[in-house]
N, CA, C and O of each residue as an XYZ file, in Angstrom:
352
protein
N       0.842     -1.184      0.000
C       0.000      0.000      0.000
C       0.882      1.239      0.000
O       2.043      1.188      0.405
N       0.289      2.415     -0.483
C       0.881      3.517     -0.313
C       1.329      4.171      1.261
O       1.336      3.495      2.291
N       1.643      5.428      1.190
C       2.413      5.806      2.252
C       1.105      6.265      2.730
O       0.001      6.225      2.186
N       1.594      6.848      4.223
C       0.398      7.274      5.153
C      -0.404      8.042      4.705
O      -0.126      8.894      3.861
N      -1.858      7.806      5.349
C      -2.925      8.997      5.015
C      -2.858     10.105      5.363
O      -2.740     10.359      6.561
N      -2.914     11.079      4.427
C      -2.446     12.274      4.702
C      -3.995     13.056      5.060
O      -4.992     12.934      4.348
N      -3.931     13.777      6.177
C      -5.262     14.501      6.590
C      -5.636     15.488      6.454
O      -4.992     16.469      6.826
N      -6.652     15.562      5.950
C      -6.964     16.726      5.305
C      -8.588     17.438      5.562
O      -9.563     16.688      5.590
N      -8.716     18.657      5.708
C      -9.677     18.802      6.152
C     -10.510     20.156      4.957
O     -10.105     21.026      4.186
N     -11.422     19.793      5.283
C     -12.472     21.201      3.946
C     -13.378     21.884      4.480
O     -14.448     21.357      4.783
N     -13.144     23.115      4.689
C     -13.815     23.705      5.200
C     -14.925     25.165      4.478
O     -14.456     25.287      3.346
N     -15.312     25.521      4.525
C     -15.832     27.103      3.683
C     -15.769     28.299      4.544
O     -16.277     28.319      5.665
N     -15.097     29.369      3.976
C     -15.314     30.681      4.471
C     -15.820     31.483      3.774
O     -16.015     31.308      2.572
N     -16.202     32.780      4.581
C     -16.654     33.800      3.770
C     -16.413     35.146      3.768
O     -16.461     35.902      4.739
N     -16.170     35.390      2.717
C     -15.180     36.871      2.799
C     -16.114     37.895      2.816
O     -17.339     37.815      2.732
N     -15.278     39.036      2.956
C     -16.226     40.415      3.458
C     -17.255     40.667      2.420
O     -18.431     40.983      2.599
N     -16.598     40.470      1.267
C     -17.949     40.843      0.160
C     -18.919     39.936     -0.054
O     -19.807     40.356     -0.796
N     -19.106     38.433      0.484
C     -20.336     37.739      0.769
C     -20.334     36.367      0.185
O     -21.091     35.401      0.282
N     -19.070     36.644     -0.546
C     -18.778     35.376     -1.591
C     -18.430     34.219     -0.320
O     -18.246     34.717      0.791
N     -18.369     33.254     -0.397
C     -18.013     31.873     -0.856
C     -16.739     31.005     -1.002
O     -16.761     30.151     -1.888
N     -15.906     31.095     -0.423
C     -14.474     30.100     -0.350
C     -14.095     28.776     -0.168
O     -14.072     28.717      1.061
N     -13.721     27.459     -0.651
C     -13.530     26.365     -0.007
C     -12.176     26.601      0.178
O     -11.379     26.990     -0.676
N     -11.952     26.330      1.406
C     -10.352     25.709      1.857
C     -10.241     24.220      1.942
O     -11.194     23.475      2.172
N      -9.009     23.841      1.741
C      -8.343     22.543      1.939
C      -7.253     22.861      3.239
O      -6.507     23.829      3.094
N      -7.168     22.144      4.360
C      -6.376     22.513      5.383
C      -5.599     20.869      5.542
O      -6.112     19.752      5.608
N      -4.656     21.162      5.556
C      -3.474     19.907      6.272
C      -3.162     19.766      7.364
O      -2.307     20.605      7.648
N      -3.441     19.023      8.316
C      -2.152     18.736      9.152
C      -1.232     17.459      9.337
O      -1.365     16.295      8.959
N      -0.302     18.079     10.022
C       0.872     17.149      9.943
C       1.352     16.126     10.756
O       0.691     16.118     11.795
N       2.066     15.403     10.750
C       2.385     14.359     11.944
C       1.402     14.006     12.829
O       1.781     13.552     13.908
N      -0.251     14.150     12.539
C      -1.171     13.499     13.371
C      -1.259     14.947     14.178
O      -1.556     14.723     15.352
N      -1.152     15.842     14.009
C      -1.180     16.748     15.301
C      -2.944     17.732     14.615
O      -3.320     17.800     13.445
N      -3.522     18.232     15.665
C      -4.847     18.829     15.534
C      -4.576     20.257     15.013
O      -5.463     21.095     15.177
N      -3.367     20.625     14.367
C      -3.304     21.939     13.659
C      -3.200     21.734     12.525
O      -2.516     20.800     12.106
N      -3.772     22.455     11.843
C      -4.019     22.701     10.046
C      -3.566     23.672      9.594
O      -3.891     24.798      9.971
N      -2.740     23.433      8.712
C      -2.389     25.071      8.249
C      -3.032     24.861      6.167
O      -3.145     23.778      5.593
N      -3.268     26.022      5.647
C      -4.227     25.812      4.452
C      -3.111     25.372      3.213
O      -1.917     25.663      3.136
N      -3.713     24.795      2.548
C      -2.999     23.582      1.379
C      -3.441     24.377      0.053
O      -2.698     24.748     -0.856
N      -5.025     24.573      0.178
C      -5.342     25.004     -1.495
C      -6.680     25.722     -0.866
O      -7.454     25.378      0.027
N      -6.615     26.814     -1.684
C      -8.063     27.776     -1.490
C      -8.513     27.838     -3.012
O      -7.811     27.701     -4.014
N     -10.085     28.118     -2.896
C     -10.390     28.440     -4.110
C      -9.939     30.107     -4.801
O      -9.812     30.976     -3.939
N      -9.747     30.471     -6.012
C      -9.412     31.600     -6.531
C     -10.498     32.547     -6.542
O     -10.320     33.743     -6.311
N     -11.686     32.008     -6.820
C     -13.088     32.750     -6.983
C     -14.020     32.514     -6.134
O     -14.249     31.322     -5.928
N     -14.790     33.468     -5.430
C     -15.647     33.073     -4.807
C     -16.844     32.339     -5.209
O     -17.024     32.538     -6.411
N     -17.726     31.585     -4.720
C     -19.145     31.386     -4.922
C     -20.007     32.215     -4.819
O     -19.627     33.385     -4.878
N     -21.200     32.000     -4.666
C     -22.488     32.907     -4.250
C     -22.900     32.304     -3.287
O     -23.246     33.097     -2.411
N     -23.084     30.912     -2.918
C     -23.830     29.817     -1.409
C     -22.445     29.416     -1.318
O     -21.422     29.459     -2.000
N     -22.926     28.921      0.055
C     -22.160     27.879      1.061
C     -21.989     26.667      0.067
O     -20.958     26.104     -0.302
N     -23.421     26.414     -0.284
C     -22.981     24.794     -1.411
C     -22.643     24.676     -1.925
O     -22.240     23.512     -1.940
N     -22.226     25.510     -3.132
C     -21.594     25.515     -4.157
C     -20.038     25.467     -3.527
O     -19.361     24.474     -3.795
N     -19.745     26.011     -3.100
C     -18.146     26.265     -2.463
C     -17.622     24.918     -1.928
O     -16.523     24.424     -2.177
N     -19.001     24.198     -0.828
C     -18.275     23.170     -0.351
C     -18.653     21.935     -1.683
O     -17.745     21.115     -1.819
N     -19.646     21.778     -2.463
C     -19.509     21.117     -3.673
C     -17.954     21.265     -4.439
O     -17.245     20.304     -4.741
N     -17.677     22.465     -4.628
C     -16.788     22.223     -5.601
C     -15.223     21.994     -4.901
O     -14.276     21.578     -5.569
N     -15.149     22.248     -3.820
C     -14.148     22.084     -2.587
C     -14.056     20.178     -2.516
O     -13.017     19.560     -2.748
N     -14.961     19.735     -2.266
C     -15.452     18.182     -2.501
C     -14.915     17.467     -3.337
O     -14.388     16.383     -3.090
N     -15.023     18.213     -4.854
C     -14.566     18.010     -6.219
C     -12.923     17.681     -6.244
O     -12.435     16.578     -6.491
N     -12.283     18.750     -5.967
C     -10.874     18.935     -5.619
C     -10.792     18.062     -4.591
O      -9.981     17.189     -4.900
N     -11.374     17.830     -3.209
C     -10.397     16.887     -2.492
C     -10.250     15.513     -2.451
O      -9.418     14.856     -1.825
N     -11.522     14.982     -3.494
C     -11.441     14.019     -4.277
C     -10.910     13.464     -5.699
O     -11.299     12.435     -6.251
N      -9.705     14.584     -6.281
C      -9.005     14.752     -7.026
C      -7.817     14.631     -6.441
O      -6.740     14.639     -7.036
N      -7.938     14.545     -5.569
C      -6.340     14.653     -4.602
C      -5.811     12.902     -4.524
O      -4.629     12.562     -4.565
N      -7.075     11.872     -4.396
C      -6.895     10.343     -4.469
C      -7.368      9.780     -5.565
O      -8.499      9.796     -6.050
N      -6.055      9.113     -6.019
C      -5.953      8.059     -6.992
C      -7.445      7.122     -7.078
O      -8.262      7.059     -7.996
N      -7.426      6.382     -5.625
C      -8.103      5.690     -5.321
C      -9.095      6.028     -3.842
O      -8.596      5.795     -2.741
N     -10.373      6.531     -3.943
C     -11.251      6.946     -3.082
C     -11.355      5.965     -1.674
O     -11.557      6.237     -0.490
N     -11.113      4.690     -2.413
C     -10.746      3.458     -1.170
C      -9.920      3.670     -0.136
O     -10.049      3.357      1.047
N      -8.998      4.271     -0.737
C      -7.807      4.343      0.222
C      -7.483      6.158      0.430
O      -6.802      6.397      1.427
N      -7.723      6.868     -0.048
C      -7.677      7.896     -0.009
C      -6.284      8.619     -0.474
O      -5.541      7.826     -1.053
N      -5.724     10.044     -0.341
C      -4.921     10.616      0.133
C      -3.763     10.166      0.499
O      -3.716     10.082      1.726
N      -2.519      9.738     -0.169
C      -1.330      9.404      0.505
C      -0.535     10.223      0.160
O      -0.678     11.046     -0.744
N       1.016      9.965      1.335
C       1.770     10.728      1.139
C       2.793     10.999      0.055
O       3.691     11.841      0.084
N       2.481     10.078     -0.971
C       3.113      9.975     -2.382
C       2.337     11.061     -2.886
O       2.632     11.369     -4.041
N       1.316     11.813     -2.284
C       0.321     12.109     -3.454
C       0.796     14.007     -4.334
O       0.257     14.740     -5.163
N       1.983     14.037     -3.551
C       2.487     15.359     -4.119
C       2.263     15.569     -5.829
O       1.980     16.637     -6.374
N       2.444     14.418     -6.414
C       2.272     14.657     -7.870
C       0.461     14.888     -8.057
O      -0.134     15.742     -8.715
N      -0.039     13.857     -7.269
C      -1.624     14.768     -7.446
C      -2.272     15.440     -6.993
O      -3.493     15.434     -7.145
N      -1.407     16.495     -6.057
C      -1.932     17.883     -5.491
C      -1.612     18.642     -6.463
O      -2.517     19.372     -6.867
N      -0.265     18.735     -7.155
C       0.143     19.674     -8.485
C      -1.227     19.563     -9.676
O      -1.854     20.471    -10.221
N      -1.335     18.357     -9.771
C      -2.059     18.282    -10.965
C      -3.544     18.478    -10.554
O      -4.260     18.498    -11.555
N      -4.280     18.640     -9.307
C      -5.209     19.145     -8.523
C      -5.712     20.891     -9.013
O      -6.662     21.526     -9.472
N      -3.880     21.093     -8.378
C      -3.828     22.170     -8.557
C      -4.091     22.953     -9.941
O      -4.837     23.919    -10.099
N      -3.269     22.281    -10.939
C      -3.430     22.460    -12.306
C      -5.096     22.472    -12.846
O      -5.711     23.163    -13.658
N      -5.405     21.513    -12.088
C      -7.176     21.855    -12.657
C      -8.268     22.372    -12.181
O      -9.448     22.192    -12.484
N      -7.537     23.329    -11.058
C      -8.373     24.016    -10.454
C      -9.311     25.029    -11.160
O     -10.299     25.380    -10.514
N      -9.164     25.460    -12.193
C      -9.930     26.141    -13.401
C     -11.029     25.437    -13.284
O     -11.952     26.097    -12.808
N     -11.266     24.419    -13.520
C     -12.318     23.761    -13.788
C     -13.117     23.257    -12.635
O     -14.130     22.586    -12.837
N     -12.638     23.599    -11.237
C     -13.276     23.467    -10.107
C     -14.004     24.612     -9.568
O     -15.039     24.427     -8.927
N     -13.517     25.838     -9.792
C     -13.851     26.925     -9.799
C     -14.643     27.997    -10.195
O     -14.436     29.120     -9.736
């Protein structure tokens, strides 16, 4: 199997002008602090849409949904990243 599950958490904020944000937050070595991995570029208009398309991306992050997220997965956070256009 791949390397450890890497944890990851999704959350939504909302900025002063009313829009809509998904964050992706990491933490590390098992510890309960997160610091942010990937934000969206554009806001939404709802909460749902943001955490829908936030969803989208952090299920782009695993190869395999079974197993989730590993720590090999640096090549598919880049390419996550790369298609964030289309999450957005």
């Amino acid at each position: 199997m791949a390397g450890q599950l890497i944890s990851i958490a999704l959350t939504v904020d909302q900025h002063d002008a009313g829009d809509y944000f998904w964050v992706l937050l990491e933490s590390f070595d098992n510890s309960m602090e997160f610091e942010p991995l990937m934000e969206a570029a554009t806001g939404f208009a709802t909460y749902a849409e943001a955490l829908q398309a936030g969803y989208v991306v952090l299920k782009g992050l695993s190869e395999d949904l079974n197993v989730g997220p590993r720590e090999e997965a640096d090549e598919l956070i880049s390419t996550a990243e790369a298609a964030l256009g289309n999450a957005c």
